[in-house]
RODOMAR-792959 format. One record per residue (C-alpha): residue number from 0; residue in one letter; chain; x, y, z. Coordinates in steps of 0.2 Angstrom, whole numbers, plus 2048, in hexadecimal, padded with zeros to 3 digits. Each point is the difference from the previous one (the first is absolute). Layout:
{NUM, a, A, {X, Y, Z}}
...
//
This chain:
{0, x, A, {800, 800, 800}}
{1, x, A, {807, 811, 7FC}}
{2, x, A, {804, 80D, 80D}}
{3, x, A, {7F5, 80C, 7FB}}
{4, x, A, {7F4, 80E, 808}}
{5, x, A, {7F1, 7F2, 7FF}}
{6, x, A, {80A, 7F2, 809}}
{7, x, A, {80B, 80C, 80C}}
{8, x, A, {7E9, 805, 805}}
{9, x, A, {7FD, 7EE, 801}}
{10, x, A, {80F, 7FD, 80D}}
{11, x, A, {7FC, 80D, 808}}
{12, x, A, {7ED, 7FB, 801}}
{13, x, A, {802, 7EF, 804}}
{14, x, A, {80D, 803, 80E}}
{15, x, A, {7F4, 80C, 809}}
{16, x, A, {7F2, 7F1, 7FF}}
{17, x, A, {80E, 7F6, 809}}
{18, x, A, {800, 80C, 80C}}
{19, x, A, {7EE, 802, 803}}
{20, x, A, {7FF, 7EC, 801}}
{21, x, A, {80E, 801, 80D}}
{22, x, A, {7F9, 80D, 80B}}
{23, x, A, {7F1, 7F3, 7FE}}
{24, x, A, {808, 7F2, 806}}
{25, x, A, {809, 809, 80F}}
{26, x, A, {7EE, 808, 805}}
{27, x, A, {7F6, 7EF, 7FD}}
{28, x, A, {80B, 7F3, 802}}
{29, x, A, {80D, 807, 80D}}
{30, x, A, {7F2, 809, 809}}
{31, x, A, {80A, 810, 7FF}}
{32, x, A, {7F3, 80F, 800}}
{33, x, A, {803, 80F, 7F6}}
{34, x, A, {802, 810, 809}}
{35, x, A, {7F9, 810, 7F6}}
{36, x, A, {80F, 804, 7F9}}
{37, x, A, {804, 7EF, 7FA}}
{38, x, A, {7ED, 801, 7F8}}
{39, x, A, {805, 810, 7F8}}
{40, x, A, {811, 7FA, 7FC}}
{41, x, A, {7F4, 7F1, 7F5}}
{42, x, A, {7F7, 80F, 7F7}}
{43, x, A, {810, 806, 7F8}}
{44, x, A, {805, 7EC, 7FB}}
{45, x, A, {7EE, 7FF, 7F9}}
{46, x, A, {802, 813, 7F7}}
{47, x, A, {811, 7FC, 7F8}}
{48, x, A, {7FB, 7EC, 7FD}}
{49, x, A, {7F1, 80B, 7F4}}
{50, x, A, {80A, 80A, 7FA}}
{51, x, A, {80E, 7F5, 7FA}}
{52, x, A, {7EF, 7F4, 7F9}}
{53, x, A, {7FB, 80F, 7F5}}
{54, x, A, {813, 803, 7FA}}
{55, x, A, {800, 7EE, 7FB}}
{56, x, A, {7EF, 7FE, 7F7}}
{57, x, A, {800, 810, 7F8}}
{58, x, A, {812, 804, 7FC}}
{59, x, A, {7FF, 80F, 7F9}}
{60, x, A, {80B, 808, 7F2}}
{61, x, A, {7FE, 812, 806}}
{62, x, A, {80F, 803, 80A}}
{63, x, A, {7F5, 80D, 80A}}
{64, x, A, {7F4, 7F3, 806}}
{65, x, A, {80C, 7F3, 805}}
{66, x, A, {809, 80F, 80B}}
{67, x, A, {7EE, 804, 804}}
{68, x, A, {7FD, 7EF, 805}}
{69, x, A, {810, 7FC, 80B}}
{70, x, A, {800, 812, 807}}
{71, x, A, {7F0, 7FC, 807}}
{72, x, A, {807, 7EF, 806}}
{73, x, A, {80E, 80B, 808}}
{74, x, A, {7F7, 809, 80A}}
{75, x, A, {7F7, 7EF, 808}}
{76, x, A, {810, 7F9, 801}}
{77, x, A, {809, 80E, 808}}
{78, x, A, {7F0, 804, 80C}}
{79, x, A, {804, 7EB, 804}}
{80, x, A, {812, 805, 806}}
{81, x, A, {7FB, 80F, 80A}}
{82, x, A, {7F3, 7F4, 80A}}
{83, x, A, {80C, 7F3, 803}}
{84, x, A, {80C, 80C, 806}}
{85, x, A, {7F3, 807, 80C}}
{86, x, A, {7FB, 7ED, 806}}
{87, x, A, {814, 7FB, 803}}
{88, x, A, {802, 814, 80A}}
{89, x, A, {7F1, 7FB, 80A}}
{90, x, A, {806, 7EC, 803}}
{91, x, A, {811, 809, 805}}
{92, x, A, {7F8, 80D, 80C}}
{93, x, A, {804, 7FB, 814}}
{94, x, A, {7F2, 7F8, 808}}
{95, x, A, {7FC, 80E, 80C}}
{96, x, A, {7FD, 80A, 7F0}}
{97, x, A, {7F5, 7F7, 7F3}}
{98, x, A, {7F0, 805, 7FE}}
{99, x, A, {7EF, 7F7, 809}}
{100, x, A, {7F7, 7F2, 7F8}}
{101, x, A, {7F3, 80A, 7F8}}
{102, x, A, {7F0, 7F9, 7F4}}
{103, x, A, {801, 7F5, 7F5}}
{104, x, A, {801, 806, 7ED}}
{105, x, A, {7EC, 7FA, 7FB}}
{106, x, A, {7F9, 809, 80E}}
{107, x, A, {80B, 811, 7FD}}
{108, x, A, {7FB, 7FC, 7EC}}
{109, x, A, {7EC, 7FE, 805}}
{110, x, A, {800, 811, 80F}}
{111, x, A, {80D, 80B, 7FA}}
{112, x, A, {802, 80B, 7EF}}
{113, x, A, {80E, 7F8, 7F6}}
{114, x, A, {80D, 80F, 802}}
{115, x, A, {7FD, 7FE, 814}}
{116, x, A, {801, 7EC, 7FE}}
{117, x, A, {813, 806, 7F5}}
{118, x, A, {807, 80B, 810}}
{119, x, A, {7FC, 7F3, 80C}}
{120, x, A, {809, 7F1, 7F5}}
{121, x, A, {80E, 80A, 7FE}}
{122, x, A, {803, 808, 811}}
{123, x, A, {802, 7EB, 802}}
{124, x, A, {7F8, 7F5, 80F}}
{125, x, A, {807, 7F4, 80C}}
{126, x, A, {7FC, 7F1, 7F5}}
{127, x, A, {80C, 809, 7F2}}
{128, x, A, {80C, 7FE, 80C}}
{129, x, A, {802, 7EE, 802}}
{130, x, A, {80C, 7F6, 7F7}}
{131, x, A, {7F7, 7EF, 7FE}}
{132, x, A, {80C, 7F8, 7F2}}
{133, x, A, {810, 802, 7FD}}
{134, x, A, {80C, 7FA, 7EF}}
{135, x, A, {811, 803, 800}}
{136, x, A, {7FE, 808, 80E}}
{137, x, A, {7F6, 80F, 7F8}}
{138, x, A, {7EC, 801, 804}}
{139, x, A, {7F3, 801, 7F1}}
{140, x, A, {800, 812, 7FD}}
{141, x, A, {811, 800, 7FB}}
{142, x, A, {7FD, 7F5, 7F5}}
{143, x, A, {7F2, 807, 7F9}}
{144, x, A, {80A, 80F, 7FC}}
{145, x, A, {80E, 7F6, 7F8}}
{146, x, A, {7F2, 7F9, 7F5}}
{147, x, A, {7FC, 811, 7FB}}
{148, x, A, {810, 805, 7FE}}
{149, x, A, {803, 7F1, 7F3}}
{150, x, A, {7ED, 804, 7F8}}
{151, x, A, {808, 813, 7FD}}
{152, x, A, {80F, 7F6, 7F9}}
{153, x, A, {7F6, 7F7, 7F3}}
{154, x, A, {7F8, 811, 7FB}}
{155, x, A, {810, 809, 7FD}}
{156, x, A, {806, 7F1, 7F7}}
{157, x, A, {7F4, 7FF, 7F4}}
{158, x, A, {803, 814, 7FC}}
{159, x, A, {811, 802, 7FE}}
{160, x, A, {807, 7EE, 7FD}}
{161, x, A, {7F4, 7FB, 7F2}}
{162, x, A, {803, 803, 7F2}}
{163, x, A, {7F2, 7FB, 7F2}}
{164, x, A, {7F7, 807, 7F1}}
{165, x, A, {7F0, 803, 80F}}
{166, x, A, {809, 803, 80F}}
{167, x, A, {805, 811, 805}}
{168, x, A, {810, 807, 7F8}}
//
């Protein structure tokens, strides 16, 4: 298969369904619950995962919409890493300084208007905190931010590596 913009999209789509079905797994099978920010952090996976599907079905041929298209993906990507950075700064806070448990995510969603149910997420609760899994000795949001990071990889790749009659010069 060539490395092309199409199949540089279809990587990058089919690794965020892998890491969709993993967070699946740990939550279903493990029994690890998502806190909000890992929820949110799932958003951006699902955002990009689109995005990457419609790069790969549709590759277009204007150059403006593929930048279109992975600028957008970008910006889900990079709003990924700047969760995951909050989520490890809140698992690396001193226990006398993280934040109290506080609702759970449905509840804030079904009483509270969306920009409120955003500050509370952000400003973090105690369950964000906890470092249930470990890998290498590095928790789940950093490796959700290297996953990012590698997803923002893929996009630059297929800009300025590629070079085909379709992809961007």
């Amino acid at each position: 298969m060539p490395l092309n913009y199409r199949t540089i999209n279809l990587a990058g789509f089919i690794a965020c369904f892998l890491l969709i079905a993993s967070a699946l797994v740990m939550q279903h099978v493990f029994e690890l619950e998502p806190c909000p920010l890992c929820i949110f952090q799932r958003v951006c996976f699902m955002v990009a995962g689109i995005l990457f599907l419609a790069g790969a079905l549709f590759n277009p041929a204007s150059p403006g919409l593929q930048r279109s298209i992975s600028g957008l993906n970008l910006a889900a990507l990079a709003t990924g890493v700047g969760l995951s950075l909050r989520h490890i700064w809140l698992q690396n806070l001193p226990p006398s300084e993280v934040p109290s448990c506080g609702p759970g995510l449905d509840y804030m969603l079904e009483v509270l208007p969306f920009t409120s149910v955003i500050n509370q997420v952000l400003s973090g609760s105690g369950e964000c905190a906890e470092v249930s899994w470990l890998f290498l000795g590095l928790s789940i949001p950093w490796w959700t931010m290297f996953a990012y990071l590698g997803l923002s990889g893929l996009i630059f790749l297929a800009h300025y590596k590629i070079k085909d009659k379709k992809g961007i010069q």
